[in-house]
N, C-alpha and C positions, 0 to 999 in steps of 0.2 A: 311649620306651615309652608318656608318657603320650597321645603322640600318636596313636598304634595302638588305643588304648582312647578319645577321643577321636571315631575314625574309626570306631570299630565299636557306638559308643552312637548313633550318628548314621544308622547302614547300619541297627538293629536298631528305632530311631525310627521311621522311614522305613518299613520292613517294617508296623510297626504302626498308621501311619495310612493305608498302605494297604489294608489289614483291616477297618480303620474303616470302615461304612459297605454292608456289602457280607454280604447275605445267605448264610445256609446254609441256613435252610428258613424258610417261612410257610406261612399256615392262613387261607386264606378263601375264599368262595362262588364257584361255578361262574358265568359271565356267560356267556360262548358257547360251546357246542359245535363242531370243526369238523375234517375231515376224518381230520387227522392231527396234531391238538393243540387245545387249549384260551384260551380266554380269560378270566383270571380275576382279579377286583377285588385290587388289588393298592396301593391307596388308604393303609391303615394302614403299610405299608411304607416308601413315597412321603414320608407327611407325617412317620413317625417322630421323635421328636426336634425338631420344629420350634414354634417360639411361637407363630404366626400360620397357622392354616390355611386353606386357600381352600377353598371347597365342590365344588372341581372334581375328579370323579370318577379315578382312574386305573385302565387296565387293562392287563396282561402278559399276553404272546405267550407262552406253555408250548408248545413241542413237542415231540411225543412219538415214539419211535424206536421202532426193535425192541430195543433194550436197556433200553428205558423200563418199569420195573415197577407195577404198576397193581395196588391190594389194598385189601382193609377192614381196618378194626380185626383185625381176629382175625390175618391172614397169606394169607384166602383168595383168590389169582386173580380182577379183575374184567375187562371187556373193554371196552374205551372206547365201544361201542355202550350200555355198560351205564350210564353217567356221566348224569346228570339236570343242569337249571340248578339246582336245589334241592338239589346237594349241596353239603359245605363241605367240602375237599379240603386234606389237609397236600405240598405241593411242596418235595421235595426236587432244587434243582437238579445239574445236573451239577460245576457250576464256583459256587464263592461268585458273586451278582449283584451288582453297584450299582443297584441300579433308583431310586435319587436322584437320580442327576443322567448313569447311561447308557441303553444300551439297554434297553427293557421286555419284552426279546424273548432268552428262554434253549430251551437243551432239560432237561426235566426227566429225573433219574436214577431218581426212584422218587414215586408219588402216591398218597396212603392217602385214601381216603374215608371222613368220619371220622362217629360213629355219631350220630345226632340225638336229643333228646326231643321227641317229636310227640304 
């Protein structure tokens, strides 16, 4: 028995450092607009958690579907034509990412444009 408990502390381990690491959603600046997804600084993600940062930029590949929901603060419909480099965007991916150490390249589930003081 205590082997079964043993084997299933170790399965439930396992589960959780692969969780580790691996985005649900982030929030920052639009860098490229582009046909049918976006390019957007993904830098603070990247270095999360690290002692030693390097000055070197990173950006993630967002693409956007026709399942992809695009909105303001409020819940109102935006239209990707409508997206500025000046905006700061909360990305909710489809799938948790790794963007530490995997691809920088997801399709986004939902993209809120979120409200500025100017």
């Amino acid at each position: 028995m205590k082997k079964i408990y043993r084997i299933l502390l170790v399965v439930c381990f396992c589960c959780f450092l692969a969780a580790c690491g691996k985005i649900k959603v982030f929030e920052d600046r639009i860098d490229t607009i582009e046909t049918n997804g976006l390019m957007v600084n993904c830098s603070a993600e990247v270095t999360k958690g690290k002692n030693q940062v390097n000055d070197i930029g990173y950006l993630c590949r967002v693409h956007i579907d026709e399942d992809t929901v695009i909105k303001n603060e409020r819940g109102e419909p935006i239209k990707l034509p409508e997206l500025t480099t000046e905006d700061v965007v909360r990305i909710v991916p489809v799938k948790p990412q790794n963007v530490k150490n995997g691809k920088r390249e997801f399709t986004a589930k939902e993209i809120t444009v979120l409200e500025q003081d100017k």
